[in-house]
C-alpha positions in Angstrom: -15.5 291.9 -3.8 -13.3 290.4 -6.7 -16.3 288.9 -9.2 -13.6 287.0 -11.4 -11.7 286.0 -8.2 -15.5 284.2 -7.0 -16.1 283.0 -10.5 -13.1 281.4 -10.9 -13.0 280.2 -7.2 -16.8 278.6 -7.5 -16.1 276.8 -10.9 -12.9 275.2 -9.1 -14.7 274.2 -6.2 -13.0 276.4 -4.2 -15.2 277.4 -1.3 -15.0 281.4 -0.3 -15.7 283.0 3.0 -15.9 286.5 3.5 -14.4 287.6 7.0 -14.9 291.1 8.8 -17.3 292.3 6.7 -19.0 295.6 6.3 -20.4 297.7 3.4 -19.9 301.3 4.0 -22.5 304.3 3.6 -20.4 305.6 1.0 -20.4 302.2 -1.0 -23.6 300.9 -0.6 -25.6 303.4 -2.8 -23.2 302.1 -5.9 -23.9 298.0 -5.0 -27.7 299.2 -4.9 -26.9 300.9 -8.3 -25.5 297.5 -10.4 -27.8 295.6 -7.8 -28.5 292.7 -10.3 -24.7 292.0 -11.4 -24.1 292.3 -7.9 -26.7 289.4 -7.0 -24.8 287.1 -8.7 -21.5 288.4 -7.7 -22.7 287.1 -4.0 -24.3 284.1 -5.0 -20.4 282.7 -5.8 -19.6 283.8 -1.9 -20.3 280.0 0.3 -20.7 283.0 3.2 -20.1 285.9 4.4 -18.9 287.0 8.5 -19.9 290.9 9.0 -19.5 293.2 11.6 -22.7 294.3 12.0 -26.3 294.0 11.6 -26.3 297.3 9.6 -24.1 296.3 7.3 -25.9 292.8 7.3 -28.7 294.2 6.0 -26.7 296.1 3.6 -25.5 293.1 2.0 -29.0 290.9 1.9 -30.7 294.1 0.1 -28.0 293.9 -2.7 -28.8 290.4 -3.2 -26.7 287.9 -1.3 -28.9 285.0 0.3 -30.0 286.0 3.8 -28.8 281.9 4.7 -25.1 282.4 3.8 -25.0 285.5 6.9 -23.0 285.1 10.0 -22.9 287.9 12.4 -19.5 287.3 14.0 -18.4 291.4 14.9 -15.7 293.1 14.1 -12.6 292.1 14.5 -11.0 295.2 15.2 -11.9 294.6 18.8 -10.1 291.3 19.4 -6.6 292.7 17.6 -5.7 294.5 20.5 -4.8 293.6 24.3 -4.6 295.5 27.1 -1.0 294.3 28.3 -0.9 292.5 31.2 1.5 292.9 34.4 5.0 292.1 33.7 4.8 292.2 29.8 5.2 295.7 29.6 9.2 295.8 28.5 8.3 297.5 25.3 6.2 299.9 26.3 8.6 300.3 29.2 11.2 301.5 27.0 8.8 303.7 25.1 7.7 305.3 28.3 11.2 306.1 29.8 11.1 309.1 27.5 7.6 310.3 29.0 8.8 310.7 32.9 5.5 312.3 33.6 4.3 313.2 37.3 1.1 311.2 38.0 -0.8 314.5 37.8 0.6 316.0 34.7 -2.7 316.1 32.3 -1.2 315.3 28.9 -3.6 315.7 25.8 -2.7 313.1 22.8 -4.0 314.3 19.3 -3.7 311.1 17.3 -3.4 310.7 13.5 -4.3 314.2 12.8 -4.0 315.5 9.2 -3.6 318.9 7.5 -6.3 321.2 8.9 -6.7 319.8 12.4 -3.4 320.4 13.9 -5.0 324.2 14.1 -7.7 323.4 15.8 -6.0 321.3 18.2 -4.0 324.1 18.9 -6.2 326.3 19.5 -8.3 323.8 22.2 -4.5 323.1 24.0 -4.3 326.6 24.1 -7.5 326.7 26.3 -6.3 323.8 28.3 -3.3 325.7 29.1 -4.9 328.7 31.1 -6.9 325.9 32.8 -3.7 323.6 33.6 -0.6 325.8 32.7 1.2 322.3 33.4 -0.4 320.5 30.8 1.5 318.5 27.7 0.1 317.8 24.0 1.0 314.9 22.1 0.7 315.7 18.8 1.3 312.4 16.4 0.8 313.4 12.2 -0.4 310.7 10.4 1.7 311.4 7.6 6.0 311.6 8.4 6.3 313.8 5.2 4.6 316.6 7.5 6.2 316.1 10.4 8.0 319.9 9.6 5.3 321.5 8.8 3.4 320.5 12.3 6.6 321.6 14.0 6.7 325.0 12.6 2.7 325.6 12.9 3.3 324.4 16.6 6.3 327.2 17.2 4.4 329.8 14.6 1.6 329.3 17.7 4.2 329.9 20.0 4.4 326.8 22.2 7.5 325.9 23.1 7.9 322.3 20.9 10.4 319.4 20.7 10.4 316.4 18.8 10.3 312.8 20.2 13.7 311.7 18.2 15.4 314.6 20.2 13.8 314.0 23.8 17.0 312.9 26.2 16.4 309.9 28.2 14.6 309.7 31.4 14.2 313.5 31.6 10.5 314.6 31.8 9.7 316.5 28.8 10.2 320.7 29.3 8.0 321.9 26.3 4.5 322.5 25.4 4.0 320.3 22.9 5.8 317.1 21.5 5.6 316.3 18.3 5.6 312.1 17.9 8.3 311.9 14.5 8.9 308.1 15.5 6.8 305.2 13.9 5.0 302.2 16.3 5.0 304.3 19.4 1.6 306.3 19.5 0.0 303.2 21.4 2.3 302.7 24.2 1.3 306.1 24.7 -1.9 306.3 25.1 -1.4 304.7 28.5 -0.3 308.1 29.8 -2.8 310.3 28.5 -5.7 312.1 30.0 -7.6 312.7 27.1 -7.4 311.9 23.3 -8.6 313.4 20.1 -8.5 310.8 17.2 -7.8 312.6 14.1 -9.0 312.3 10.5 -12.4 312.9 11.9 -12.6 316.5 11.8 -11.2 317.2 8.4 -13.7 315.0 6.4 -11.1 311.8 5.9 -13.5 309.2 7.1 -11.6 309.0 10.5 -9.4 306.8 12.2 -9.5 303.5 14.6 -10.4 304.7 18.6 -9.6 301.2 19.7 -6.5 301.8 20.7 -6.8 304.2 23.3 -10.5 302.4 24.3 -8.3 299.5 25.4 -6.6 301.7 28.0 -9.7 303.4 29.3 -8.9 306.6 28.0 -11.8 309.8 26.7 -11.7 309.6 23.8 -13.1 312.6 21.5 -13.5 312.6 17.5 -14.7 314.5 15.0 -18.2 314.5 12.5 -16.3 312.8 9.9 -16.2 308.9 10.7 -17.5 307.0 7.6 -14.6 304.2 7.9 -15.4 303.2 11.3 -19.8 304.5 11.1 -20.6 301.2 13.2 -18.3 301.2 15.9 -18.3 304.7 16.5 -21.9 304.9 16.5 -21.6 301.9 18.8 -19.0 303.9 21.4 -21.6 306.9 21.2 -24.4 304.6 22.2 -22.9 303.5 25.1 -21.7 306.9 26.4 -17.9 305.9 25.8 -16.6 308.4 23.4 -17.9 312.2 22.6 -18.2 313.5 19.2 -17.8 317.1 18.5 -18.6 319.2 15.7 -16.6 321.7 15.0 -12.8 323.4 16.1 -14.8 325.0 19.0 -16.6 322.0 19.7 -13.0 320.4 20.5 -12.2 323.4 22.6 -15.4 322.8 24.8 -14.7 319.3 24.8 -11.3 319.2 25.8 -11.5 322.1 28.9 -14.4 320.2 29.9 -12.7 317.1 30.1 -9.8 318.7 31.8 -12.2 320.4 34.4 -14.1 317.3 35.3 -12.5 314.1 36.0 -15.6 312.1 37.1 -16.7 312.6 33.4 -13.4 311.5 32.1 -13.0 308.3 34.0 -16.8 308.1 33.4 -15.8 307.7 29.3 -12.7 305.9 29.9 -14.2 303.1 31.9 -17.1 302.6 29.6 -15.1 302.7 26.6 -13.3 299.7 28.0 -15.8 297.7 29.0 -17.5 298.3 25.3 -13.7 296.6 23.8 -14.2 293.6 26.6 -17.9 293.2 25.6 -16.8 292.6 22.6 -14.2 290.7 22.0 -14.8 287.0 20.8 -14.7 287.6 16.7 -12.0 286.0 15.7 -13.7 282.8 17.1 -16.8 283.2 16.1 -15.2 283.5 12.5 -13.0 280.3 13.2 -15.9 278.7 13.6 -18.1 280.1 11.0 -14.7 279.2 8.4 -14.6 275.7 9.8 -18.6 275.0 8.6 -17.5 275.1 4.6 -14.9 272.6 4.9 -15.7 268.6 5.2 -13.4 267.5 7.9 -12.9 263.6 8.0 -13.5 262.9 11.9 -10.8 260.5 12.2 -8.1 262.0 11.0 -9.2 265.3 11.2 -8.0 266.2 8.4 -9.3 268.3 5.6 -10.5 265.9 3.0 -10.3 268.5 0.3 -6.7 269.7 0.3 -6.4 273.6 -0.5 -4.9 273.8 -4.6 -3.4 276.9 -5.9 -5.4 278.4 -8.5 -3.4 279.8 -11.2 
C-alpha cells in the first residue's frame, strides 16, 4: 500500500482497485500499530479484492470501509493448469531426461534452502532401506548453492548427478539428482510420488504448494508457512497436504507415505480437487475491476480514458 501513489491517484480522479489481497500475520500487528494513518490510507482505495475472509477482516479492523470489500480468492489458484492431452510437448522434452519405470518412487524436495537439504537427507535415507530403488529430486532455490548441495549430497554418500549432465533418454543411475536447470521443477512434479516444499522448515515463510497440488501429488511442508498462512491452512483443512514439525517429523512422513499408497493418493486426489474448487478468481476480480469504471453501453467503451500520471 503506496499512501502517495492513492493520494495522488484519488486527487486525479483516478479510481484504484486492489487485486489479490491479503495482509499477513507478520504485517498486520504494524497496520494495527499506525491504525489511524492507515484509515485514511484505505479510504483513497475505490476497493479492495482479497483472498480471504481472514485477511478481510484484517483489512476492515485497520480501517478500510467494510462496503469497498470483495472476496474474489486467491489468484494463485487460477495461474496454473493441469495440461491437457496433447499439449504436453514441453513437458515432454523435460521428461525424456526422467525415463522412470512406472513403479520407481521418486521423492522431489522443492525450493529447499540452507539447512533443509540435511534433513531431507536424512528422511531419503530412510526411504531407501524401505525402497532401495527410490530417486530424490533435490531442486535449491538458490543456483549460487547448487555446489554446496552437491557436495553435502556426496559428503552423505549417495551417489549424485546433476540434471545439466543427465544423457538423454537414459533413466537416471544415481541416488539423488540435483535440479541445476531453471523452469523445469514443474514439469516434474508429474513424476513424483511425494514432495516436500521447502522454505517451510527453516523458518523462510515457505513456498507455493500449488504446483504440485495441480498434479495430485502429497504434498508435505514444514511449520514455517507465513507467506502462504491461508492457503495452507486451507490444504490442511481439507486433508490435502501434511505438515510436519521437525527433521524427524519429515522422516515419519516421508516412510509413511512411501509405505502406504492409499494415504498418498488419498492427499493427492484431495489436494486437486481443493485447486479445481477453487479456481474462478481471476473473474471474479474482472468483474469486481469492471464496477469502478462507467462504461457507455453503446459503444462500450470506457468513457473515462486511462491518463498517465506523472
Amino acid at each position: 500500500l503506496w499512501p502517495n501513489l492513492l493520494r495522488a491517484c484519488r486527487s486525479r480522479g483516478v479510481r484504484t482497485v486492489l487485486v489479490n489481497g491479503r495482509i499477513s500475520s507478520r504485517s498486520y500487528p504494524r497496520y494495527r500499530f499506525v491504525r489511524p494513518f492507515f484509515r485514511r490510507v484505505l479510504g483513497d482505495l475505490d476497493l479492495a479484492c482479497m483472498q480471504s475472509d481472514e485477511s478481510a477482516r484484517r483489512l476492515i479492523d485497520v480501517g478500510i470501509d467494510p462496503g469497498k470489500i470483495v472476496m474474489t480468492g486467491s489468484l494463485k489458484f487460477d495461474s496454473l493448469e493441469a495440461p491437457a492431452a496433447g499439449s504436453l510437448r514441453g513437458r515432454q522434452r523435460v521428461l525424456r531426461y526422467f525415463r522412470m519405470r512406472e513403479d520407481r518412487p521418486v521423492v522431489i524436495a522443492a525450493s529447499t534452502l540452507k539447512g533443509e537439504e540435511s534433513a531431507v537427507l536424512t528422511a531419503f535415507r530412510r526411504v531407501k532401506r524401505l525402497r532401495p530403488d527410490a530417486l530424490l529430486i533435490l531442486a535449491p532455490r538458490k543456483p549460487e548453492r547448487f555446489d554446496e548441495v552437491a557436495e553435502l549430497v556426496s559428503g552423505e554418500g549417495f551417489s549424485a548427478a546433476r540434471r545439466s549432465e543427465l544423457p538423454v533418454d537414459a533413466e537416471p543411475r544415481a541416488d539423488v539428482v540435483i535440479l541445476d536447470t531453471f523452469g523445469e521443477l514443474a514439469a516434474l512434479f508429474q513424476i513424483a510420488t511425494a514432495v516436500f516444499v521447502g522454505g517451510s522448515l527453516v523458518d523462510a515463510g515457505g513456498h507455493n504448494i500449488l504446483e504440485p497440488a495441480v498434479f495430485g501429488k502429497a504434498i508435505l511442508f514444514g511449520p514455517y508457512m507465513q507467506n502462504f498462512a491461508e492457503i495452507a491452512q486451507t490444504f490442511l483443512d481439507n486433508g490435502a497436504a501434511e505438515q510436519v514439525a521437525s527433521e524427524a517429523g519429515l522422516t515419519s512422513a516421508l516412510v509413511g507415505l512411501l509405505e502406504d499408497p492409499v494415504r498418498r493418493a488419498r492427499l493427492g486426489a484431495a489436494a486437486r480437487a481443493l485447486v479445481e474448487a477453487n479456481r474462478g478468481a481471476k473473474h471474479r476480480t474482472l468483474d469486481a475491476i469492471a464496477r469502478v469504471f462507467p462504461y457507455d453501453t453503446r459503444s462500450e467503451a470506457v468513457v473515462r480514458p486511462f491518463r498517465l500520471v506523472h
